[in-house]
C-alpha positions as CSV (number, residue, x, y, z in Angstrom):
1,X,43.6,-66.0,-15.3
2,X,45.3,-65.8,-19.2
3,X,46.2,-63.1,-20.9
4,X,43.3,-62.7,-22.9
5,X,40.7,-62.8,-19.7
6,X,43.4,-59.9,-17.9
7,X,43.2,-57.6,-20.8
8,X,39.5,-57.6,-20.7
9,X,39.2,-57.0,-17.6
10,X,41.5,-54.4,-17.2
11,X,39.5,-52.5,-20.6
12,X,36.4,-53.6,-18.4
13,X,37.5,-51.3,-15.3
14,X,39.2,-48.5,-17.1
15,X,35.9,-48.7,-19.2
16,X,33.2,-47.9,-15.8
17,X,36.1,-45.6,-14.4
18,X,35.8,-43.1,-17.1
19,X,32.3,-44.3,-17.6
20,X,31.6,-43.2,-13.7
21,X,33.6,-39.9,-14.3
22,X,31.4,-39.2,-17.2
23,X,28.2,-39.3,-14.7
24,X,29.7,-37.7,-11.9
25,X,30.9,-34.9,-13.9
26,X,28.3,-32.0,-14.0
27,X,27.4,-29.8,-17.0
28,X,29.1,-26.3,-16.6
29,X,26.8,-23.4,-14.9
30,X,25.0,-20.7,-16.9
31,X,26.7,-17.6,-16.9
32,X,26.6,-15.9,-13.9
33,X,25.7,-18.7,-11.4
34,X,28.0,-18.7,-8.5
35,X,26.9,-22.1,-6.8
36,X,24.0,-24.4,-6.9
37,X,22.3,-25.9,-3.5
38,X,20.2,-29.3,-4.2
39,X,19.6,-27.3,-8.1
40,X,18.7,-23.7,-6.5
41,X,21.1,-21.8,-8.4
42,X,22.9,-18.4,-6.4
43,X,23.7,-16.1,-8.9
44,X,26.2,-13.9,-8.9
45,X,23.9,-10.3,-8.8
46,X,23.6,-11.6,-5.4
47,X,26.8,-11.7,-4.0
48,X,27.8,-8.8,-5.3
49,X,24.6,-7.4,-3.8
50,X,25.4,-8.3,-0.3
51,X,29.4,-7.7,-0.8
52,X,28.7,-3.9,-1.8
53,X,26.2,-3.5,0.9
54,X,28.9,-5.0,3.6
55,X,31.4,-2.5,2.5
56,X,32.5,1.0,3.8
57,X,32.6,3.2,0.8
58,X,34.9,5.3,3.6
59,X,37.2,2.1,3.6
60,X,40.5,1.6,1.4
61,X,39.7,-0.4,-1.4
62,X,40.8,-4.2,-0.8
63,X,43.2,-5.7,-3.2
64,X,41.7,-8.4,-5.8
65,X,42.8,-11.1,-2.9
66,X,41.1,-9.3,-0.1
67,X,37.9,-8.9,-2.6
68,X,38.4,-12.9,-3.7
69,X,38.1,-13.9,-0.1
70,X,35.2,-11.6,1.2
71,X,32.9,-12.7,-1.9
72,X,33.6,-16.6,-0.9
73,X,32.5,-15.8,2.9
74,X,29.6,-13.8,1.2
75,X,28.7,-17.1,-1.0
76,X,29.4,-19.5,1.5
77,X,27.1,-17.7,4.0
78,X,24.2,-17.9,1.1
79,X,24.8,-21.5,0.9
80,X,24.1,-21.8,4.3
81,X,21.0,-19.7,4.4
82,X,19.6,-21.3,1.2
83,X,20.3,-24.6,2.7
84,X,18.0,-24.0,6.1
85,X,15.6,-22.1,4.3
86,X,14.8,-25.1,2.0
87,X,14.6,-27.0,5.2
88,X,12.2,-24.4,6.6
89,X,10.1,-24.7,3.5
90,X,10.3,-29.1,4.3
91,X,8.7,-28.4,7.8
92,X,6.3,-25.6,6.9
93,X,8.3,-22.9,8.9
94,X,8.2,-20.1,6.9
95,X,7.8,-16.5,7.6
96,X,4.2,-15.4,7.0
97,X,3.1,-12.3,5.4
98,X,2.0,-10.9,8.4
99,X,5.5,-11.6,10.2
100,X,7.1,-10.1,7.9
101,X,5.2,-7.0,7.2
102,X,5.5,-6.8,11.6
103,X,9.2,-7.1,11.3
104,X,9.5,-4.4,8.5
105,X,7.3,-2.0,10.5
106,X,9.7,-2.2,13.3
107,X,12.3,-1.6,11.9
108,X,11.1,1.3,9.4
109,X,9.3,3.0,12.4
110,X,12.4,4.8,14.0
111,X,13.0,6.7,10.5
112,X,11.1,9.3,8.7
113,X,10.1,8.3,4.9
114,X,13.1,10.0,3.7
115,X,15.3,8.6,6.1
116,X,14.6,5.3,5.4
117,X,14.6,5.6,1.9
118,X,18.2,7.1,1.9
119,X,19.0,4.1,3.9
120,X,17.8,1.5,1.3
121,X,20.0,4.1,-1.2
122,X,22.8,3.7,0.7
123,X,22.8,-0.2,1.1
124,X,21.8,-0.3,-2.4
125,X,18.2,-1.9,-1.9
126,X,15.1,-1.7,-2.5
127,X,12.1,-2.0,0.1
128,X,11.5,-5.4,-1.9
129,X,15.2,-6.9,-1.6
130,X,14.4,-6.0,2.3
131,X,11.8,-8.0,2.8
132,X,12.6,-10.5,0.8
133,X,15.6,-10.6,3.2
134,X,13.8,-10.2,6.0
135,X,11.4,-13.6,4.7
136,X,14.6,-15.7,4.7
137,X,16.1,-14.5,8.1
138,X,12.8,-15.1,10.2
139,X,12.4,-18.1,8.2
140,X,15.7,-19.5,9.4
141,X,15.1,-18.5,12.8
142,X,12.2,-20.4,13.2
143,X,13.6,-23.3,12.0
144,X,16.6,-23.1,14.2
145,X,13.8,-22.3,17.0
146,X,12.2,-25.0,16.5
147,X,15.3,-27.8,15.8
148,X,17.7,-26.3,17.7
149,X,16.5,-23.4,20.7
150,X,13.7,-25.7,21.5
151,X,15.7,-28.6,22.7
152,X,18.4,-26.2,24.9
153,X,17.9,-26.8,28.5
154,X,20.2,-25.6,31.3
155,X,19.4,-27.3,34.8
156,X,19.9,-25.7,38.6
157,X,22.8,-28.1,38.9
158,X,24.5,-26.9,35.4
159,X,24.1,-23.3,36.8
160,X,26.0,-24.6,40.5
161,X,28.6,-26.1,38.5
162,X,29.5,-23.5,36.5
163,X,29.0,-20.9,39.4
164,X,31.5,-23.5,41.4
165,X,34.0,-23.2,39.0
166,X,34.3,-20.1,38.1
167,X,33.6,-18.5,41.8
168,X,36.5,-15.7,41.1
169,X,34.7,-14.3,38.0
170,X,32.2,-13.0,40.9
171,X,34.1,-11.9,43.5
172,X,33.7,-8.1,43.0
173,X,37.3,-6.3,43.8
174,X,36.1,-2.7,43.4
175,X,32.9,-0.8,43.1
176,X,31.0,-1.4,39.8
177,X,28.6,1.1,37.9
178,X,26.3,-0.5,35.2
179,X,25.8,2.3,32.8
180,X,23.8,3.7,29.9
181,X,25.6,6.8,27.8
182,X,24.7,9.1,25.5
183,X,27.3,11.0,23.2
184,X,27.3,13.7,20.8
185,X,30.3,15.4,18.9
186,X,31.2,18.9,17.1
187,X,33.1,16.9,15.2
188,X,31.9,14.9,11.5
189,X,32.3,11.0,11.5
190,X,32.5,9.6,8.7
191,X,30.9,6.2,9.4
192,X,27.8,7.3,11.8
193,X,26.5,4.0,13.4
194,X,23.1,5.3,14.9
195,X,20.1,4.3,13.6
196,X,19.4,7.7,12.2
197,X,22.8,8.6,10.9
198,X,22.3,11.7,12.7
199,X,25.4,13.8,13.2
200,X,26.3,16.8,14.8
201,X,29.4,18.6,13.0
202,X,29.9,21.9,14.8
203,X,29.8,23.1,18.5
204,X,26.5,24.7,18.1
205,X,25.1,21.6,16.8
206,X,25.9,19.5,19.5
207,X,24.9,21.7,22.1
208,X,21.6,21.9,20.0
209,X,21.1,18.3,19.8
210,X,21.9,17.1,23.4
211,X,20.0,19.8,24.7
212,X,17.0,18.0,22.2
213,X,18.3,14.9,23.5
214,X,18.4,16.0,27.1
215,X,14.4,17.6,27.0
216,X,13.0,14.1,25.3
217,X,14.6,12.4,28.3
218,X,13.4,14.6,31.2
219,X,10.0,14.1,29.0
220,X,9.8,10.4,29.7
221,X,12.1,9.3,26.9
222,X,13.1,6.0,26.4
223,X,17.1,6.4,27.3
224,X,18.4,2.9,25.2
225,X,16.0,4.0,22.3
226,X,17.4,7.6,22.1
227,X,20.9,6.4,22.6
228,X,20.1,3.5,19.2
229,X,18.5,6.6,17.5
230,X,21.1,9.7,18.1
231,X,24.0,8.6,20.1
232,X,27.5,9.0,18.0
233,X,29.5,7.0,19.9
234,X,30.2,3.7,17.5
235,X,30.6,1.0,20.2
236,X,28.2,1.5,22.6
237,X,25.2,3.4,20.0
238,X,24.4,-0.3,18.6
239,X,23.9,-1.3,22.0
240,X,21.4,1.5,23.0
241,X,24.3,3.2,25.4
242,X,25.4,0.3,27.0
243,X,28.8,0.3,28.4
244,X,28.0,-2.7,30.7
245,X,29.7,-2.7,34.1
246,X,33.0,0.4,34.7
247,X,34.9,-0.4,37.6
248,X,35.9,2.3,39.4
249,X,39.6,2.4,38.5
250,X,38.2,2.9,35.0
251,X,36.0,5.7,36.3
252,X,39.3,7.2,38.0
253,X,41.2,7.6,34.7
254,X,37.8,9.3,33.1
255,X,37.0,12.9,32.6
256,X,36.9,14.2,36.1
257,X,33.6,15.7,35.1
258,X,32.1,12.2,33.7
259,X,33.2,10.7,37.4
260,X,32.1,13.5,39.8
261,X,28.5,12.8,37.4
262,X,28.4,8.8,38.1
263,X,29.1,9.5,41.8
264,X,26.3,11.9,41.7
265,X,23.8,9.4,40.3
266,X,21.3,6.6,42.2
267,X,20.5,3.3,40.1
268,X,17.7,4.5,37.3
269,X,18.8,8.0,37.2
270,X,20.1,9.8,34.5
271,X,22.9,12.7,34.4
272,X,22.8,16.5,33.5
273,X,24.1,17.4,30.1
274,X,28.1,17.3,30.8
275,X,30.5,18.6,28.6
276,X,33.7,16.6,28.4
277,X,37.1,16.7,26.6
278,X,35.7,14.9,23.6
279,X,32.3,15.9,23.3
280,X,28.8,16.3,25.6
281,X,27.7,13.2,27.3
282,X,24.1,12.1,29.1
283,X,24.9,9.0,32.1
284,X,22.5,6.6,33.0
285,X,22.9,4.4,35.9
286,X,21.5,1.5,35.8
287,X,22.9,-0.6,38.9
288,X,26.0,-0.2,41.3
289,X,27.9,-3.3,42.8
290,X,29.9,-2.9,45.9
291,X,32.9,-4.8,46.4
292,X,32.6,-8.5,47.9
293,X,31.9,-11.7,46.4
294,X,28.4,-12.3,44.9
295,X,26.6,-15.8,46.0
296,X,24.7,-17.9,43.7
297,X,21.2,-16.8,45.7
298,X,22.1,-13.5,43.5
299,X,19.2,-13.2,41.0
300,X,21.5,-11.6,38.7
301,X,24.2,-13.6,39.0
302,X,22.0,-16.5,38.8
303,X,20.3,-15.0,35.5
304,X,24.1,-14.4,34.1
305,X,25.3,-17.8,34.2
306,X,21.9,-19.5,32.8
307,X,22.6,-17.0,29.9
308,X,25.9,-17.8,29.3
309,X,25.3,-21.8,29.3
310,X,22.4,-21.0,27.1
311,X,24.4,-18.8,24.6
312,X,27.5,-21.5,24.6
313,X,25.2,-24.5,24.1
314,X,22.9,-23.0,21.4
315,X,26.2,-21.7,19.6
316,X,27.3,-25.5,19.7
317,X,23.9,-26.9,18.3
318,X,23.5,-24.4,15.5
319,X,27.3,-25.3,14.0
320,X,26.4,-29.1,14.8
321,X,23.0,-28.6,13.2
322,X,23.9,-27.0,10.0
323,X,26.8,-29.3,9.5
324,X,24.5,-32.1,9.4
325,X,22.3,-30.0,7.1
326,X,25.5,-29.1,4.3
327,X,26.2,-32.6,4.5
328,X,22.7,-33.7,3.5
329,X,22.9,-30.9,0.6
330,X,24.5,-31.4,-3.0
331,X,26.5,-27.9,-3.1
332,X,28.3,-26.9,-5.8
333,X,30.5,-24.0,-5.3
334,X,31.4,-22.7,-9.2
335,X,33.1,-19.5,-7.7
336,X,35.5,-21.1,-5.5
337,X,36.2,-23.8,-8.7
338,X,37.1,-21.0,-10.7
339,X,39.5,-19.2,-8.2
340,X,41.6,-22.1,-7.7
341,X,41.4,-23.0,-12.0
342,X,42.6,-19.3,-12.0
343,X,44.7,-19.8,-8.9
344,X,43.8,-17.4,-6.6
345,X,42.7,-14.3,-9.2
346,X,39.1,-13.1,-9.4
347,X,37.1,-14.9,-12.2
348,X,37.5,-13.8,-16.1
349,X,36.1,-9.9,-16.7
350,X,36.1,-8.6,-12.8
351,X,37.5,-5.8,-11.1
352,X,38.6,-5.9,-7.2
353,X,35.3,-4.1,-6.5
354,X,33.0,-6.8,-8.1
355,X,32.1,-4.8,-11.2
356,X,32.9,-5.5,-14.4
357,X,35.9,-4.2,-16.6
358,X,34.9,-1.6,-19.5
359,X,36.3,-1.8,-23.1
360,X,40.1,-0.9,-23.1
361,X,40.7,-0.9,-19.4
């Protein structure tokens, strides 16, 4: 090859270099879009919508890092959800209007109108934002339903291998009570996690509202429903009261009067009012386990580890699943472009909090 031929060819491959990085290169977002999935656009209103509604105005405020961070796990989790909701919409799996309107009545039935208005307040929502929400999330479960759930299937010999090796998890060393609890304080908590954000603040007021609590029961109450609605205990309330299995050791280094109560109870009944160092409690006992280890002809035990493999395996598939599905999608992610062209600091005209800066500040 002479000189002559070289030169062209060299002005011939800078030529489709710059050429192809002209093509690849993508005109810059309107203002305000965040990302793009497959030409969807994800604006920014909506990050910021699910960011506020994600954090506890009780909290410290985060620093411009901490707030950097939380709206990229906020964006990145859109992506996602706009990503298997387009596949939804590709195998007709979308939420009807009757499914949804179903799933909003459930969960609007446990409040009174103005209760659950204050709670769209509070989140800062409106009834339509929920059930446009609510569309997208039983959209996605079906899909995942149907590509991923559906193919899950745990055999009698995956349940006797795993019960095999892992036969110390059910030897039980001690007595075991499975229980339900309700709680109720004279004391204000700033972050209430019931389902009613009901909260007793003084002494008469608890006494008032277990005593309610207490008469519902002994009425035929639902004991996990009352606990979602009223209980103010924040880790177990989510759970409708329950505390799963207390060994007795645990029980030991209780409130003597939340013991001598347990001890007092058969499986399915529930406790007196008691009064405790921290409050008034109401016990449920749902099962008790005597010491020894428990054989694989155990329904429960049985049901347990089919649950677990279940759990694990679906857990796998969905992270395999919706890799394959972000790999099929053209994502463009303008929000995390911009923090590292700003390297690290919250795009142009933003506060830590997401809103934006006024004149002079």
């Amino acid at each position: 090859m002479n000189r002559n031929r070289r030169s062209h060819a060299v002005a011939a491959a800078l030529a489709a270099l710059l050429f192809g990085a002209g093509c690849k290169r993508d005109a810059a977002p309107a203002p305000g879009v965040w990302a793009s999935v497959n030409g969807t656009e994800i604006r920014k209103e909506e990050v910021e919508k699910y960011y506020r509604s994600r954090m506890n105005p009780e909290a410290q405020e985060p620093t411009s890092a901490e707030a950097v961070s939380l709206k990229l796990n906020v964006l990145d989790e859109l992506i996602n959800n706009e990503i298997l909701l387009e596949r939804a919409k590709q195998l007709n799996l979308q939420a009807s209007d009757g499914e949804v309107e179903d799933k909003f009545t459930e969960l609007k039935s446990p409040y009174t109108e103005d209760e659950f208005q204050r709670q769209l307040k509070d989140r800062g929502i409106t009834v339509e934002d929920l059930k446009q929400e609510l569309r997208r999330q039983l959209s996605i479960q079906k899909l995942l339903n149907h590509e991923v759930v559906a193919k899950i299937s745990i055999s009698d010999q995956d349940v006797a291998d795993f019960y095999n090796q892992n036969k110390e998890q059910f030897n039980v060393r001690e007595p075991q009570y499975h229980l339900l609890q309700i709680k109720v304080t004279p004391v204000k908590d700033p972050v209430i996690r019931n389902r009613r954000n009901d909260d007793a603040t003084t002494e008469p007021e608890a006494r008032r509202k277990i005593q309610m609590l207490l008469d519902r029961l002994n009425a035929g109450g639902d004991f996990a429903q009352l606990a979602l609605d009223y209980s103010e205990n924040p880790d177990y309330a989510p759970n409708g009261g329950d505390m799963g299995y207390v060994s007795e050791s645990s029980l030991n280094r209780a409130d003597p009067a939340l013991k001598a109560a347990v001890l007092a109870l058969k499986p399915g009944q529930f406790s007196p009012a008691i009064h405790a160092n921290d409050g008034y409690y109401i016990l449920k006992l749902v099962a008790r386990e005597s010491p020894g280890q428990r054989g694989l002809n155990d329904p429960q035990v049985a049901q347990m580890i089919r649950d677990t493999l279940r759990n694990s395996k679906e857990q796998l598939l969905r992270a395999a699943y919706l890799t394959i599905a972000r790999d099929d999608a053209h994502i463009r992610n303008y929000l995390a472009e911009q923090v590292i062209e700003s390297k690290g600091r919250l795009p142009a005209g933003e506060t830590a909090q997401g809103g934006e800066k006024k004149p002079g500040s």
